[in-house]
LUMBA-304104 format. One record per residue (C-alpha): x, y, z. Coordinates in Angstrom, 3 decimals, always signed. Layout:
N
{xx = X yy = Y zz = Z}
...
//
This chain:
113
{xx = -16.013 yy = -7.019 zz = -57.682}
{xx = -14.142 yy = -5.123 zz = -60.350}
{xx = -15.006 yy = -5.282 zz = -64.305}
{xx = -13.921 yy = -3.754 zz = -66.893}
{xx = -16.409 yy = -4.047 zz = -70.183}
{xx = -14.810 yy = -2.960 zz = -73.820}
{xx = -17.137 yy = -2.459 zz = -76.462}
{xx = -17.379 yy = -0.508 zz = -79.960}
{xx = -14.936 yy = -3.025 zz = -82.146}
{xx = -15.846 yy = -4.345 zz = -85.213}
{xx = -14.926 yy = -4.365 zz = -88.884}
{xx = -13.692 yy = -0.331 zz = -90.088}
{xx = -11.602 yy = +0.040 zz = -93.706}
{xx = -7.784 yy = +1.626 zz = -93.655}
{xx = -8.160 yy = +5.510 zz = -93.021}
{xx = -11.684 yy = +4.768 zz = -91.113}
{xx = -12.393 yy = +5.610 zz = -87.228}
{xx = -13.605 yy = +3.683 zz = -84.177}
{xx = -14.309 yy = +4.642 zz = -80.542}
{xx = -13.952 yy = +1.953 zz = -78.148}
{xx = -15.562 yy = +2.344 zz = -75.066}
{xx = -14.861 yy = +0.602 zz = -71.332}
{xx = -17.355 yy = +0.395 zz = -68.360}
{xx = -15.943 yy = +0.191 zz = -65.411}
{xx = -17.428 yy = -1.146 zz = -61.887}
{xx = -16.777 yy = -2.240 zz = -58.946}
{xx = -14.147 yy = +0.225 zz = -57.673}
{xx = -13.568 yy = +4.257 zz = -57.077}
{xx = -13.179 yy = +4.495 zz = -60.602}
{xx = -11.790 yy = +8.591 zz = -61.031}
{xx = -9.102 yy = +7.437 zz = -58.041}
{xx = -7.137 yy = +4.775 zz = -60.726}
{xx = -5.355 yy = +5.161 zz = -63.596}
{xx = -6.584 yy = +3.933 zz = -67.248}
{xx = -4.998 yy = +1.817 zz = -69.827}
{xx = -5.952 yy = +0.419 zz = -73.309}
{xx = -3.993 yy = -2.598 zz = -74.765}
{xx = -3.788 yy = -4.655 zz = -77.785}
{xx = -2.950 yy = -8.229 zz = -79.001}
{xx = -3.063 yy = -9.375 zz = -82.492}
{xx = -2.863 yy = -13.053 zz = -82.521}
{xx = +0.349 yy = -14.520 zz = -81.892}
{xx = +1.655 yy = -11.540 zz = -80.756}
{xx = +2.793 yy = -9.799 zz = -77.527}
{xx = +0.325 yy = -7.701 zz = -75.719}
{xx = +1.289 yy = -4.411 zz = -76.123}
{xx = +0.541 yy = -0.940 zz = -74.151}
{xx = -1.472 yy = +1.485 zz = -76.728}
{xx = -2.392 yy = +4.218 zz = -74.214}
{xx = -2.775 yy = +5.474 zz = -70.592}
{xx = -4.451 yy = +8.155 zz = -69.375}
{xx = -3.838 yy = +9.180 zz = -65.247}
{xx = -6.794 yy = +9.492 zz = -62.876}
{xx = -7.250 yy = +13.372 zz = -63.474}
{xx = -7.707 yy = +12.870 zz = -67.047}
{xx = -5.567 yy = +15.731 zz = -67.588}
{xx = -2.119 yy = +13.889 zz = -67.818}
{xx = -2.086 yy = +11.274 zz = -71.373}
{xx = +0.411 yy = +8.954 zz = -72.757}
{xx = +0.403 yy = +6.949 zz = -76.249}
{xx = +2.588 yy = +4.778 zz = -77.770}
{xx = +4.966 yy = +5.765 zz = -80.542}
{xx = +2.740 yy = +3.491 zz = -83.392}
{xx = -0.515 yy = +5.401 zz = -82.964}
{xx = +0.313 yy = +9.048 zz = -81.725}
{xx = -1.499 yy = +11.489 zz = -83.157}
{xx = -3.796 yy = +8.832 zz = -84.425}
{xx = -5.343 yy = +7.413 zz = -80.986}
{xx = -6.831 yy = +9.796 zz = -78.690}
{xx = -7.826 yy = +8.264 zz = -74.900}
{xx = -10.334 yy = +10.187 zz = -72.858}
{xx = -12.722 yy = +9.168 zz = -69.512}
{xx = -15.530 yy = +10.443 zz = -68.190}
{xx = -15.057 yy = +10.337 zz = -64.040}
{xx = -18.794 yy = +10.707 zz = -63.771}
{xx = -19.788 yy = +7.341 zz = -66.010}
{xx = -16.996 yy = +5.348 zz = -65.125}
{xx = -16.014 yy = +4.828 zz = -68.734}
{xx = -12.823 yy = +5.332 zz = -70.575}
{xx = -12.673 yy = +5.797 zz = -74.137}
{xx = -10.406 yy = +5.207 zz = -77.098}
{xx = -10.819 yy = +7.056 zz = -80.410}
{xx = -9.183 yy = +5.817 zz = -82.830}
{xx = -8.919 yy = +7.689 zz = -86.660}
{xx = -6.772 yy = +6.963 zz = -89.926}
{xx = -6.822 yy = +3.475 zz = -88.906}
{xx = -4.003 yy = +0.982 zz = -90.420}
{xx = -4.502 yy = -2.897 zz = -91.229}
{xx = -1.391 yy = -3.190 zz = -88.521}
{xx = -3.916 yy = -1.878 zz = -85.910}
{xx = -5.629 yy = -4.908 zz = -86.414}
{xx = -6.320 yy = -6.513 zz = -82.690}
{xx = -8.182 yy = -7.436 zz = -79.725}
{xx = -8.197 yy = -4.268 zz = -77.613}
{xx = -8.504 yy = -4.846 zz = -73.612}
{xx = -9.085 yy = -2.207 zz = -71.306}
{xx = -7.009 yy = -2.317 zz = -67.793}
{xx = -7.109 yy = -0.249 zz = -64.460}
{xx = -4.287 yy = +0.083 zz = -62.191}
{xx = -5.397 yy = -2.150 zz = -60.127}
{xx = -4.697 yy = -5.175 zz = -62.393}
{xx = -7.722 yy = -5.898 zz = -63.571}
{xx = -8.521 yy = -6.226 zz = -67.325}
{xx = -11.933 yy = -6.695 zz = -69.454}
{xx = -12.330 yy = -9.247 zz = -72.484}
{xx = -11.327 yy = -7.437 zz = -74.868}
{xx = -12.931 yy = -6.405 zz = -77.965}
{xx = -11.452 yy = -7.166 zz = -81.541}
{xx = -10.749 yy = -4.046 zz = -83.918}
{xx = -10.496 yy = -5.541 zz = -87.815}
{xx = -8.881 yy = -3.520 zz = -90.013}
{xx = -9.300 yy = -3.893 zz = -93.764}
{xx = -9.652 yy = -3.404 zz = -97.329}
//
C-alpha cells in the first residue's frame, strides 16, 4: 500500500524557518514525481511545489519562490520542504502527494507573532 507521512510542522514566528519532511512507502519511490500542497482553512488547496523524479528538474509557485526550497533523497524515500522567511499567509496544513494520487495527512505550519 502507498503512504505518504508529513512531519516537521508546528508553531515558527514571521521571518523563521521550517523543514517539512515526507516518508514515503509502498511504491518505487525515485520512479514518481513529488509534490507539496497547502490548505489554510476555508480555502482552496493549492500547489506549493514539485520536484520531478530525478530531483534535478524543480518547480515553485509564484507566492513562495525563492523562499521554499523542495529537495528528496531517492535513497530514504523522503521528500523535503524547507521553508525560510516565513509569512503569517503561509499559515496551513501542508500535504505531501506523489504522482500517483496519493496524499499523506498533512501537517499544519502556524505562522505567527
Amino acid at each position: 500500500q502507498v503512504q505518504l507521512v508529513e512531519s516537521g510542522g508546528g508553531l515558527v514566528q514571521p521571518g523563521g524557518s521550517l523543514r517539512l519532511s515526507c516518508a514515503a512507502s509502498g511504491f518505487t519511490f525515485s520512479s514518481y514525481t513529488m509534490s507539496w500542497y497547502r490548505q489554510a482553512p476555508g480555502k482552496e488547496r493549492e500547489l506549493v511545489a514539485t520536484i520531478y523524479n530525478g530531483g534535478g528538474v524543480t518547480s515553485y509557485a509564484d507566492s513562495v519562490k525563492g523562499r521554499f526550497t523542495i529537495s528528496r533523497d531517492n535513497a530514504k524515500n523522503t521528500v523535503y520542504l524547507q521553508m525560510n522567511s516565513l509569512k503569517p499567509e503561509d499559515t496551513a496544513v501542508y500535504y505531501c502527494k506523489c504522482s500517483l494520487n496519493n496524499w499523506g495527512q498533512g501537517t499544519q505550519v502556524t505562522v505567527s507573532s
